[in-house]
Every structure is written in C-alpha cells, then in structure tokens.
VEXFISE-253615 format. One record per residue (C-alpha): residue number from 1; y, z, x. Coordinates in nm, 4 decimals. Layout:
 resi    north       up     east
  NUM        Y        Z        X
...
This chain:
 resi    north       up     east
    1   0.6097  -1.6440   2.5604
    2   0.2929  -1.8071   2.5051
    3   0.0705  -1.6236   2.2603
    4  -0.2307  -1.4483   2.3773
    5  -0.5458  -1.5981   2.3267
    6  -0.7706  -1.4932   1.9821
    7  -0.9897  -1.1831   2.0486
    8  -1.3743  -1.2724   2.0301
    9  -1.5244  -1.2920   1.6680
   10  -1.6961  -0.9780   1.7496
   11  -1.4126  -0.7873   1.8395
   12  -1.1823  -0.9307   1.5626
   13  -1.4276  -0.7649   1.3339
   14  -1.3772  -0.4587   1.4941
   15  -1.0816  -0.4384   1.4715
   16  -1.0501  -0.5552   1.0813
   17  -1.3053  -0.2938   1.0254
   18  -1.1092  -0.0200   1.2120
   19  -0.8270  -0.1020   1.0181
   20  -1.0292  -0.1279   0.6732
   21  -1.1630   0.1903   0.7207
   22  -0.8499   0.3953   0.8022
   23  -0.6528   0.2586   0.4993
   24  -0.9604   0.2988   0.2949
   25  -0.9429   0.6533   0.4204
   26  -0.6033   0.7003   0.3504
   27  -0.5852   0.5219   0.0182
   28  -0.8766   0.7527  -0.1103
   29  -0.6844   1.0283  -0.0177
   30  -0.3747   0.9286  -0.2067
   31  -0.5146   0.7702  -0.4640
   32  -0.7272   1.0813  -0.5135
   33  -0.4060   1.3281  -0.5959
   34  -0.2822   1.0033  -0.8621
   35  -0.6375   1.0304  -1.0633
   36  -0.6216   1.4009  -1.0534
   37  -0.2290   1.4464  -1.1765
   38  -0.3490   1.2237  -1.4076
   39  -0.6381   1.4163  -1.5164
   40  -0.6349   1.7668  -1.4421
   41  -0.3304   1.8776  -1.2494
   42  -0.1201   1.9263  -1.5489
   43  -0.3457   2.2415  -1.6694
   44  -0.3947   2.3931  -1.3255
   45  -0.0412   2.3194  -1.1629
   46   0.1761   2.3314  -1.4837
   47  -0.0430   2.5038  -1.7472
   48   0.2820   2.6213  -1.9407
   49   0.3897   2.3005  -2.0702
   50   0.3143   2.0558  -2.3493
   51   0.0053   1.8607  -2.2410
   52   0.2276   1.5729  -2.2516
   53   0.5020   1.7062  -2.0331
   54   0.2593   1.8752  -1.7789
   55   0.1350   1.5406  -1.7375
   56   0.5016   1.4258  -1.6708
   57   0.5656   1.7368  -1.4280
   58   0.1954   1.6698  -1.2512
   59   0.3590   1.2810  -1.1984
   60   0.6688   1.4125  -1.0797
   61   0.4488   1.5600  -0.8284
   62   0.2687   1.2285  -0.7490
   63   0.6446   1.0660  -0.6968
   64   0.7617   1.2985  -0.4228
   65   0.5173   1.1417  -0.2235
   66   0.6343   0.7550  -0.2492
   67   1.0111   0.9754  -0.1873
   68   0.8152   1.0608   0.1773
   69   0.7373   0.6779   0.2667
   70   1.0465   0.5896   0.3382
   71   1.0881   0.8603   0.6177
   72   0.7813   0.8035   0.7551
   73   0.8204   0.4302   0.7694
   74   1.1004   0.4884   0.9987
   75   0.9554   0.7384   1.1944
   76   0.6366   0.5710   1.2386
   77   0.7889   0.2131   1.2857
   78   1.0527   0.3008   1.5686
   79   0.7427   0.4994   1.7594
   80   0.5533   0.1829   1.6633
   81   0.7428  -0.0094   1.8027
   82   0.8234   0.1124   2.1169
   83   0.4803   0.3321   2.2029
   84   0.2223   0.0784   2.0115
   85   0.0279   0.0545   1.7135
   86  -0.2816   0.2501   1.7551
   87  -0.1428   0.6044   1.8527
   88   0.0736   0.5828   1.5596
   89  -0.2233   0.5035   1.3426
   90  -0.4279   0.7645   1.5088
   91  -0.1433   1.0167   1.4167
   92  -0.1350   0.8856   1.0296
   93  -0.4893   0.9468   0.9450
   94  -0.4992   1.2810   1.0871
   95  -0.1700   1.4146   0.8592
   96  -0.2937   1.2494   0.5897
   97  -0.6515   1.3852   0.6316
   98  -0.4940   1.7232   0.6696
   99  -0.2890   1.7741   0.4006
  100  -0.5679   1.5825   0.1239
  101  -0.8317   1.8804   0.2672
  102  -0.5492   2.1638   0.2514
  103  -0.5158   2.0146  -0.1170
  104  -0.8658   2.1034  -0.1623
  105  -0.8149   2.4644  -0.0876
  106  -0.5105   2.5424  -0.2932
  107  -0.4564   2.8717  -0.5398
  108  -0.3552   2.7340  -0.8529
  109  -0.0766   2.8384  -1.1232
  110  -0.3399   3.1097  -1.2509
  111  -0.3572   3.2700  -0.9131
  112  -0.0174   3.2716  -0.7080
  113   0.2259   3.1324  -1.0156
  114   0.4817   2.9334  -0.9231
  115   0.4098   2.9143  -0.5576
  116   0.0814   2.6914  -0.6399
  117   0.2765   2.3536  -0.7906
  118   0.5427   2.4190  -0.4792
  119   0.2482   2.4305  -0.2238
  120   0.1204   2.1144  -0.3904
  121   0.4940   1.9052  -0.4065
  122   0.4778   2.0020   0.0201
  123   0.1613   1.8756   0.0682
  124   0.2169   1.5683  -0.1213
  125   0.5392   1.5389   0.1182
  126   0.3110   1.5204   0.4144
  127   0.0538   1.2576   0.2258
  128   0.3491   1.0179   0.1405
  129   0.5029   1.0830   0.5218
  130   0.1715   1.0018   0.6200
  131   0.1474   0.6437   0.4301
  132   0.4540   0.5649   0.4950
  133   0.3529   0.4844   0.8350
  134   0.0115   0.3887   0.7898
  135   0.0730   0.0556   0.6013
  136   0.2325  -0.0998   0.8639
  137   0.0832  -0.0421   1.1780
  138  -0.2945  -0.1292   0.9949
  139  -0.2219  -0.4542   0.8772
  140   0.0220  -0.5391   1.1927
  141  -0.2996  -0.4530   1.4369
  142  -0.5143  -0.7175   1.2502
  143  -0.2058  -0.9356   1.2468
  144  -0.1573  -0.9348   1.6089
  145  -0.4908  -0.9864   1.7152
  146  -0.6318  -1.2659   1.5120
  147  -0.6366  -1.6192   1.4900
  148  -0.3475  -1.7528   1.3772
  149  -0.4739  -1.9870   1.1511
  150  -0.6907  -1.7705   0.9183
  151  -0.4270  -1.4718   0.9612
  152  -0.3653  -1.4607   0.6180
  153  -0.7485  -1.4091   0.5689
  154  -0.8088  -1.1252   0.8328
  155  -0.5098  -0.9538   0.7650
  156  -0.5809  -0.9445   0.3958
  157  -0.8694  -0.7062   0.5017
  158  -0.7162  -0.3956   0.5442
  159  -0.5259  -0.4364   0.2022
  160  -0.8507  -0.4586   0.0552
  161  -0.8224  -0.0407   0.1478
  162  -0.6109   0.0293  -0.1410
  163  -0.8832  -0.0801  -0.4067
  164  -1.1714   0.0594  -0.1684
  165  -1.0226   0.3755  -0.1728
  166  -0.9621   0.3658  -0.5874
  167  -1.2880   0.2886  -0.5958
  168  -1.3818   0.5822  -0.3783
  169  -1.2014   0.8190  -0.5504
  170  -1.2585   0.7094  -0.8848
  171  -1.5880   0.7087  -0.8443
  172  -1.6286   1.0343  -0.6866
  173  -1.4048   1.1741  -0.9906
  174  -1.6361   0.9823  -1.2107
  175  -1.9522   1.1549  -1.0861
  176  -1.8136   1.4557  -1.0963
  177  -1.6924   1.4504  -1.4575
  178  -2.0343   1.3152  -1.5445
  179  -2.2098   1.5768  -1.3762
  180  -2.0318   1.8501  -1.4881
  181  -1.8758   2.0327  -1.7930
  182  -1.4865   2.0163  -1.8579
  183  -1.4662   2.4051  -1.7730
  184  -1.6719   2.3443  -1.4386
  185  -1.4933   2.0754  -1.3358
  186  -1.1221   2.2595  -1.3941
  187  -1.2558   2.5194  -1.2218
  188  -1.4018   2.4279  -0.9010
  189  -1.5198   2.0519  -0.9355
  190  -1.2024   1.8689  -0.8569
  191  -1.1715   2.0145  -0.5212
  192  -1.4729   1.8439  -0.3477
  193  -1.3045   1.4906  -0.3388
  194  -1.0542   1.6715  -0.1349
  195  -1.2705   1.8897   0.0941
  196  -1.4884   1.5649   0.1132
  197  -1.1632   1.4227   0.2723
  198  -1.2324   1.6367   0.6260
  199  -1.5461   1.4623   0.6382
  200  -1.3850   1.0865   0.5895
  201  -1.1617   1.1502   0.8961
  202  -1.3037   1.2418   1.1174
  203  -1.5060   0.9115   1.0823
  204  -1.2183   0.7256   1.0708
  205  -1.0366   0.9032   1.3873
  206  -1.3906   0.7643   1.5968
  207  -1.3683   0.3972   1.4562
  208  -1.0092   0.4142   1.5336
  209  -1.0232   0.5382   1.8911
  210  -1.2389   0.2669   1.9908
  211  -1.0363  -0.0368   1.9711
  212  -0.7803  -0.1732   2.1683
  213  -0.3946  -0.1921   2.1357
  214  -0.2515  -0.5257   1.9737
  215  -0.2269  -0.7654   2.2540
  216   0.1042  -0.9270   2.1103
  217   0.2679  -0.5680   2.1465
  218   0.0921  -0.5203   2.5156
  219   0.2386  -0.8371   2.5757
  220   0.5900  -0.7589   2.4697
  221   0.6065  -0.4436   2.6351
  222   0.5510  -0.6262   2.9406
  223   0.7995  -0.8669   2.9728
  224   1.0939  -0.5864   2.8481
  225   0.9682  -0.3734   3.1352
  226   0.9996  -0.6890   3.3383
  227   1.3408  -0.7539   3.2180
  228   1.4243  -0.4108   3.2674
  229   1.2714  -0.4175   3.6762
  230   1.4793  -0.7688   3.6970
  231   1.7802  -0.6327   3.5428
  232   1.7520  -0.2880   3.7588
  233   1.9149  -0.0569   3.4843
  234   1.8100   0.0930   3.1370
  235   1.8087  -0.0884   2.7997
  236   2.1084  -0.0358   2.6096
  237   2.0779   0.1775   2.2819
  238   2.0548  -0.0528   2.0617
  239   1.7565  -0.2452   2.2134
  240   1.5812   0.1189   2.2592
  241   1.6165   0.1344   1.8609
  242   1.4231  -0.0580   1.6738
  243   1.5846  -0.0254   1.3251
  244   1.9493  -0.1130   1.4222
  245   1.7750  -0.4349   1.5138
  246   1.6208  -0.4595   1.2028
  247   1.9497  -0.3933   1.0136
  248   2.1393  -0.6879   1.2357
  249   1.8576  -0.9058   1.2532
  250   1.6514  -0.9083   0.9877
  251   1.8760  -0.7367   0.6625
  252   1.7882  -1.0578   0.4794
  253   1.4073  -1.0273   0.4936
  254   1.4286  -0.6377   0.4354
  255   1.5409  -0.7043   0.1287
  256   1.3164  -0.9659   0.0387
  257   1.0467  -0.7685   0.1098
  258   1.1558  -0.4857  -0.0953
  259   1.1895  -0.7540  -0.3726
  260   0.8601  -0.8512  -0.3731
  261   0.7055  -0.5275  -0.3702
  262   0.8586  -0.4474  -0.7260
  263   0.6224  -0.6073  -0.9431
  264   0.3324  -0.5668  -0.7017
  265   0.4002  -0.1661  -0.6403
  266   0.4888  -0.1291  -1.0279
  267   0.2104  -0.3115  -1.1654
  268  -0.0579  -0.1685  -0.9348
  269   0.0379   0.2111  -1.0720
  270   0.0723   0.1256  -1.4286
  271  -0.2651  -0.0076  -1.4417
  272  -0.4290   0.1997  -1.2193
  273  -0.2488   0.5501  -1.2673
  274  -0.0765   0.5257  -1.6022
  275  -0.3905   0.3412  -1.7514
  276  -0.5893   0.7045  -1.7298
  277  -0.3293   0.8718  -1.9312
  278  -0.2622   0.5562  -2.2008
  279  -0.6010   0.5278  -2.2550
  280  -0.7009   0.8794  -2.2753
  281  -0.3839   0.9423  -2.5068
  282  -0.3523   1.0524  -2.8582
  283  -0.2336   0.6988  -2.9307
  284  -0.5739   0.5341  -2.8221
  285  -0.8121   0.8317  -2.7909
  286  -1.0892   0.6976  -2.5290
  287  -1.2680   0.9679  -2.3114
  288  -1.1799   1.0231  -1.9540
  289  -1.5419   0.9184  -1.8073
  290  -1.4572   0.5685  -2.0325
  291  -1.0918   0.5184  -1.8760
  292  -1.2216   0.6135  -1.5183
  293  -1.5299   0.3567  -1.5448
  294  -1.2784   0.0881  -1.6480
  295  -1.0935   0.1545  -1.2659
  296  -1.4000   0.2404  -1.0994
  297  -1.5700  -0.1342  -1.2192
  298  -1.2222  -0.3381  -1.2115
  299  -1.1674  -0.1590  -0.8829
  300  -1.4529  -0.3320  -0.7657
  301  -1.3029  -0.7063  -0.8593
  302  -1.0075  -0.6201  -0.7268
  303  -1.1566  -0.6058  -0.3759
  304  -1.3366  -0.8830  -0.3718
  305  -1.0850  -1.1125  -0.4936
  306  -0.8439  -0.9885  -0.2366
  307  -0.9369  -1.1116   0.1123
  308  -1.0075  -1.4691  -0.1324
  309  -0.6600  -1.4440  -0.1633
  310  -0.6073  -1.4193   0.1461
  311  -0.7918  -1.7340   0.2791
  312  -0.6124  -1.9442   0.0019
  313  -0.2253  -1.8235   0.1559
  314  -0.3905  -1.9687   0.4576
  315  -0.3943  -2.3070   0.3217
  316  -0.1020  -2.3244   0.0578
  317   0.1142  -2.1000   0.2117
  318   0.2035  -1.7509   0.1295
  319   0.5164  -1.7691  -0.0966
  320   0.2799  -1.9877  -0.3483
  321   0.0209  -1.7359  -0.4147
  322   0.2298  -1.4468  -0.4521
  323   0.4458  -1.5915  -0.7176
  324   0.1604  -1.7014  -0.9036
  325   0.0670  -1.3347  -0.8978
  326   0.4427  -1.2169  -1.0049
  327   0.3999  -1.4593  -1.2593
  328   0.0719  -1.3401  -1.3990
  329   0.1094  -0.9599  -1.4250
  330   0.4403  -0.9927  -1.6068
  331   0.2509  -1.2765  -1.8537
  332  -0.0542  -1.0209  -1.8679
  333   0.1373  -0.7020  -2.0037
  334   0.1125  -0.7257  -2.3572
  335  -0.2034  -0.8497  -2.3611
  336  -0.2956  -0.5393  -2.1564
  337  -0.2088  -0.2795  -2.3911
  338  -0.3022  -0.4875  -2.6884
  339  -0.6594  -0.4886  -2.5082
  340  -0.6462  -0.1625  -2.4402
  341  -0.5430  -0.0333  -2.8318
  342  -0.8397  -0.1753  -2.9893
  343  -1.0367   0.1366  -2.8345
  344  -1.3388  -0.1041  -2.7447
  345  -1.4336  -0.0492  -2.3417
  346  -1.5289  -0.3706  -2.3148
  347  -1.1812  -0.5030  -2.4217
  348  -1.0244  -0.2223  -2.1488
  349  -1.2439  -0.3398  -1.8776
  350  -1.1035  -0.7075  -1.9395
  351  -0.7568  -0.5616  -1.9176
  352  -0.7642  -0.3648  -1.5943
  353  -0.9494  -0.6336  -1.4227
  354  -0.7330  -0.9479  -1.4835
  355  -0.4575  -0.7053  -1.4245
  356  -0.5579  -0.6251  -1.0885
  357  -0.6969  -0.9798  -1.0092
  358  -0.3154  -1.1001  -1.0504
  359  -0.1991  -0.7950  -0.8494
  360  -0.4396  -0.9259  -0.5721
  361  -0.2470  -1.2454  -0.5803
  362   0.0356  -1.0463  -0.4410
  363  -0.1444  -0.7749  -0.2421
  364  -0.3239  -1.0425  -0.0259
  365  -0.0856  -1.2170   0.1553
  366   0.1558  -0.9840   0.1763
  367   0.0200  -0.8559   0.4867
  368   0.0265  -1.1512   0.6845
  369   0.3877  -1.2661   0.4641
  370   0.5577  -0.9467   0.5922
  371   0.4386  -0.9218   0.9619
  372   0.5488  -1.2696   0.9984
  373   0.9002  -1.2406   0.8604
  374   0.9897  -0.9646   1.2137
  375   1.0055  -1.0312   1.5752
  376   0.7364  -0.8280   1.7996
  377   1.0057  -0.5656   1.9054
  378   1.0833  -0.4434   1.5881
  379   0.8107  -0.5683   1.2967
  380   0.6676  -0.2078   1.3056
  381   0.9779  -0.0712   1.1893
  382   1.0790  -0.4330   0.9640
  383   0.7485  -0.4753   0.7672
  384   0.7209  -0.0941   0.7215
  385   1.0691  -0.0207   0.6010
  386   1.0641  -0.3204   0.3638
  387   0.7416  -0.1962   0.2259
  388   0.8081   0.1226   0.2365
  389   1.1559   0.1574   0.1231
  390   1.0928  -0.0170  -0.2288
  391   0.8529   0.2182  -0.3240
  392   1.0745   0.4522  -0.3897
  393   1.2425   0.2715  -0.6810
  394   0.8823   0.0856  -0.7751
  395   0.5440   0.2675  -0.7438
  396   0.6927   0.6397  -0.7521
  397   0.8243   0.6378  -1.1142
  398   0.6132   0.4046  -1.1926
  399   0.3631   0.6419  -1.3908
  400   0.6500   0.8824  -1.4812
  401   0.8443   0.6141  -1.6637
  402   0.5685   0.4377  -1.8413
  403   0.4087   0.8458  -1.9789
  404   0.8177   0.8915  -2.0597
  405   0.8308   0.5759  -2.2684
  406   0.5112   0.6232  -2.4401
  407   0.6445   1.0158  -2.5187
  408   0.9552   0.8960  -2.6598
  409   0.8772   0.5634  -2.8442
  410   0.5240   0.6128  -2.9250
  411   0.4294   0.2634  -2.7818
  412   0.3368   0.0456  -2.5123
  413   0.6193  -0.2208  -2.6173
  414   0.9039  -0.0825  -2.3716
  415   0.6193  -0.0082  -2.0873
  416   0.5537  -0.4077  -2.1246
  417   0.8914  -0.4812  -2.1034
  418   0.9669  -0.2526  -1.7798
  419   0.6532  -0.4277  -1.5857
  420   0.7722  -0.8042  -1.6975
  421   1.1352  -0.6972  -1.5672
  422   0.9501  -0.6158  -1.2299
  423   0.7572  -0.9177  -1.1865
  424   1.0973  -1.0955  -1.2536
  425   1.2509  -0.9301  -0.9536
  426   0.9497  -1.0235  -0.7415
  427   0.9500  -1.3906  -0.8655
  428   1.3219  -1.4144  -0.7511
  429   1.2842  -1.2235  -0.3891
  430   1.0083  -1.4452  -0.3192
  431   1.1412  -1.7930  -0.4730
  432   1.4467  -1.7465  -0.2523
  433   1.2243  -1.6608   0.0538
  434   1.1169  -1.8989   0.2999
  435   0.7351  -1.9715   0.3960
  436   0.6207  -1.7839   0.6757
  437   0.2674  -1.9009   0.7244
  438   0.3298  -2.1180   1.0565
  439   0.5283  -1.8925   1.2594
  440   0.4069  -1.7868   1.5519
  441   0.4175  -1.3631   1.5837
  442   0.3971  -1.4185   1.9895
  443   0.7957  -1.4320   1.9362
  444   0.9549  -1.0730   2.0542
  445   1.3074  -1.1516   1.9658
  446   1.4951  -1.3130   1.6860
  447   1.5925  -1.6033   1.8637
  448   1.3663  -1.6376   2.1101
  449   1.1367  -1.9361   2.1506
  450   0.7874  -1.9540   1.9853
  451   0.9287  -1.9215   1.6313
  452   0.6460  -2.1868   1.5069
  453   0.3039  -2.2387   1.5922
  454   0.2389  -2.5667   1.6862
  455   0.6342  -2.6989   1.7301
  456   0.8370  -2.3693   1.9539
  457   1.0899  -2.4435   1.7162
  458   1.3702  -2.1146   1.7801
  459   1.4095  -1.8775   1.4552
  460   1.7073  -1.9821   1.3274
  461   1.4791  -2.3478   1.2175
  462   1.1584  -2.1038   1.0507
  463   1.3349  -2.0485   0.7681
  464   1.2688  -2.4216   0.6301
  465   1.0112  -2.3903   0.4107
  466   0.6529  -2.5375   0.5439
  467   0.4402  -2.7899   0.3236
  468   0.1797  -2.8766   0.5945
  469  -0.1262  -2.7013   0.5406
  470  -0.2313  -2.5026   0.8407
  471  -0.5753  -2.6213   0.8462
C-alpha cells in the first residue's frame, strides 16, 4: 500500500498542535497530583503519620496511577486500533479532565477520615487509566500524518506535553505558594490547579474535535473492509484483536520498548517528583518556592531542547540519540545530588536542567522510535502497551523508592545507584534494537510490503540497522 500523501504544512500544524495541547492538558493534570503528594498531600490525606512516611503513603498514592496505565493502554489501544485514533483521544482527555476537577473538590482526612485518601487512590485510578491511553494515540496521530522524513521532528511535539504541563503545574503551584501563606494554601489554595483543570478541557476537547482522523489508519481500515467484501465472511478472532497480534508479532519490540523506557520513566520522576522532597528534606533544607522554581525554570529547557532532539533522530537515526541520553542521566546522578547538597539554587538549577536535557535525549525520539517499530493494525495497542506496561516497574516507584532510600540510609548514594542501574537497562534494550528511522508506517501488516521508505523492502529485512541519513 502506497503511503498517503503528507497533509499540507498548515494542517500538519494543526494537528501537532491538537496533539500538543491535549497531552499538555493531560500531563498538567497528572503531573499536578505528583507536585502536590509531594508537597501537601501527606498532611491533608495522611495527617497521622511521620512527615516522612505520609510523604511515602501520599507517593503510594501517586503509584496506583502508573498501576492504571497498563489497563488503559490495552483498552485504549485495541479500540485504537480498530475504531481510530481521535475518538479514543477525545475519550482520554475527558476522564482525565474529570477525575483532576473531582480531585479539586475532595473532603480531606479532617472531614470524612479514612474515606478521603480512598476517594483520592480511585481517582488517581481513573487519571492513570486515562494516560494510559493517551500517550499513544497523541503521538501516533502526528506520526501518521506527517512527512516522513522530519517524523522524528513533528512527532517529538506532542512529547514536548510532558514538560509543558510540569511547567504548567509547577508554575501554577509556584504562584500559589508565593501568593499565599502555608495555612491558606493547606486549606483551600491547592485546589484551584485542579478546579482550573475543567477549564483546560474543555479547550482541549474543541482543538481536538477539529482535526481529522490519521490517514494511514483511514487507509488501513479500508483495504481490511475490502478484504473482508472480497473474502465475503468475517475476520477471524485473532485479526479482530489487536494485542494477540502484538504478542505473535511484535513480542520482541514490546520488550524493547519497555527496556528503554526504564531509565527514561525513572529518571524523569526522580528529578522531577523526588527532587521536591530531596531538596526540601531535612538532609538539604531548601524551601519549597526554591525547589519548585528549580522545575518550573529547568522545565522550561526541557521543552525546548526536546523537539531539537527530535530533528537530530531525523538525521542520525533514532537508536543514536537515545543512548546518548541513557548514557548521560546514569553519568549525571551523582553529580545531581552532589549539586543539589551544597544548598546553593543556582547549583540545583544546574542539576535539574542537565538532568532533564539528557532525559530529552530519550523523550524525543521515542515517539517516532516506537510508532515505527508496529504495523498500522495494531501500533495503537504495540507502542502503547510497550510504553505503558514498563511504567509500572519504572516511573510508579520511582519516587517511593528513592524517599524509601533516603529514609533508611540517610543519603542520596543508593538513589544514584538505582537511576545508573536504569539507564543500564535502557542502554542494553536499545543497543540490541534495530534503527527504525526509514521504515515506512504505510505498512498494515508485519510482513506486508512497504516495510522501508524509499526501497519496499518486506519486514522481516527492517531490522538491519540503517546508516544512510534520511535527508
């Protein structure tokens, strides 16, 4: 099948933007509950415990929500695959929207007891359900409809989400903790990043609902409802699910991808999550407003540095740039800390930044790395599960093992140690990987012609890695 033609440059950015938006969105709202267990939820939620252990309990919290991702990837990526991208987005943004505003109007512990941190672990079920399917489809509609040459690039875009929304909600938490007293802020303050949720939404639900369905999927369904008129009978169940074709197909790239994820999910939440309560700690003693202007500024890098990223995976190929980012977030974890110890903001600032500047390294191209590793028929439900799936192990205990090693050794030794053995996975899953930036993602089957851009050369050959520069 011959791919379809790029969209207009107009469009394209319309689409890019739709899809920036909606994971900005989304991000804000789940990064938004990760600054706030951070900072507050362990004296509303769990106001009985050691400050220390609350803070553990409010992260336990945070967890069950990476727990969700996994179900909702393959919820969201067998609908994905077999209704299209955009309802499935549609649907995301609206449960994720939901449960960040009903978050906003929760009793706490001093009101209905126990019942408050239970409400909150449900809720945070529906946010990680929620994100668990919003990942994929996003970065798999920019994907699908842009040129194939700078995919890397556009696709990047919507990853740049996750450090917009940090930067939202750090900065609405740091305006708020500016602008008002400790007592005002436990009180009623931190809910208005979460009412102000409602408000994002619905402004992402009208960007959303005016573009168009990826043409590669549009395309796809097409010719299996021809083969389905030419055959004259129903698909057979395996072919009408998704992830069994995932599971014979593509088991080799799942895994892969859930490799490389470790040091890019584990790295991200140490230094953005973990850093508030390190820094704010006994052991280093910084103020809150100082920590959360540290994310809110690095934040910023990290954004701009991502869709550059991007554009470079579109010229030396994806597999180089991530492992240079494996590579530099395990060599940059002592020096983080030992940054971060001498108590000088300056000195923190330079340790979140370059921190997330590596993480970009990774971030960027694994958009555009993971779409093209799937066939059409089933990448919702491949790229989402192999992203999804790994955050389970990576990102959710990420902040809960890093506070438990600094509670029980006193030090940030063993939480340097834990993010080097995670960017030692990723540099392994990815070295054994094959480059993926010429293959075509026209291809609906594994098999099936179309498995490189410029050649048609069938999938079993795209696993030789490229060195041509896709200029």
């Amino acid at each position: 099948m011959a791919a379809p033609a790029p969209p207009a440059p107009a469009r394209l950015r319309r689409i890019v933007a739709a899809s920036l938006i909606g994971t900005t969105i989304e991000w804000y709202d789940f990064f938004l509950y990760g600054s706030a267990a951070a900072l507050v939820f362990n004296k509303l939620f769990f106001p009985d415990s050691d400050p220390l252990v609350g803070t553990l309990l409010s992260f336990l919290t945070y967890a069950v929500g990476f727990a969700a991702r996994p179900v909702g990837a393959l919820v969201f990526g067998h609908y994905g695959d077999r209704l299209g991208r955009k309802k499935l987005l549609v649907l995301s943004l609206l449960l994720m929207g939901g449960a960040t505003f009903a978050i906003g109007l929760l009793p706490t512990h001093t009101t209905v007891g126990s019942a408050a941190p239970v409400l909150l672990t449900a809720l945070r079920l529906v946010q990680g359900f929620a994100l668990g399917g919003e990942w994929g489809g996003a970065v798999l509609l920019v994907s699908e409809h842009g040129d194939a040459r700078r995919r890397g690039f556009w696709a990047s875009w919507p990853q740049t989400g996750a450090p917009a929304g940090q930067l939202l909600a750090t900065g609405v938490l740091s305006a708020l903790t500016a602008l008002l007293s400790d007592a005002a802020f436990e009180s009623w303050g931190w809910r208005v990043p979460f009412l102000l949720s409602g408000v994002l939404v619905l402004v992402g639900l009208w960007i959303r609902l005016s573009v168009d369905e990826s043409p590669v999927f549009r395309a796809a369904l097409a010719q299996a409802e021809a083969r389905k008129a030419e055959a004259g009978r129903q698909p057979d169940a395996a072919a009408k699910t998704p992830l069994v074709d995932v599971v014979r197909h593509h088991w080799r790239d799942v895994l892969i991808a859930m490799g490389a994820r470790m040091a890019e999910n584990i790295s991200y939440y140490v230094i953005t999550a973990f850093v508030l309560v390190y820094a704010t700690s006994d052991h280093v003693g910084l103020g809150k407003q100082t920590a959360l202007n540290a994310v809110l500024i690095a934040s910023a890098v990290h954004f701009a540095v991502i869709p550059a990223w991007g554009a470079l995976s579109d010229r030396i190929g994806r597999r180089p740039v991530y492992l240079l980012g494996a590579a530099g977030v395990g060599a940059w974890a002592f020096p983080f800390f030992l940054l971060i110890d001498t108590r000088d903001f300056g000195a923190l600032l330079l340790a979140v930044t370059v921190g997330l500047v590596f993480h970009g390294a990774m971030y960027a191209p694994q958009a555009a790395f993971f779409s093209e590793m799937f066939a059409t028929r089933m990448r919702y439900s491949g790229a989402s599960i192999g992203a999804q799936f790994s955050s389970v192990a990576a990102g959710a205990p990420a902040p809960l093992i890093a506070t438990a090693l600094l509670a029980d050794y006193d030090s940030a030794t063993p939480i340097a140690l834990y993010v080097i053995a995670a960017a030692l996975v990723t540099l392994v899953a990815v070295g054994v990987a094959a480059e993926t930036r010429d293959r075509d993602l026209a291809r609906i089957e594994p098999g099936a012609p179309g498995g490189e851009r410029a050649t048609g050369t069938q999938d079993a050959a795209e696993r030789a890695p490229r060195s041509a520069p896709a200029s």
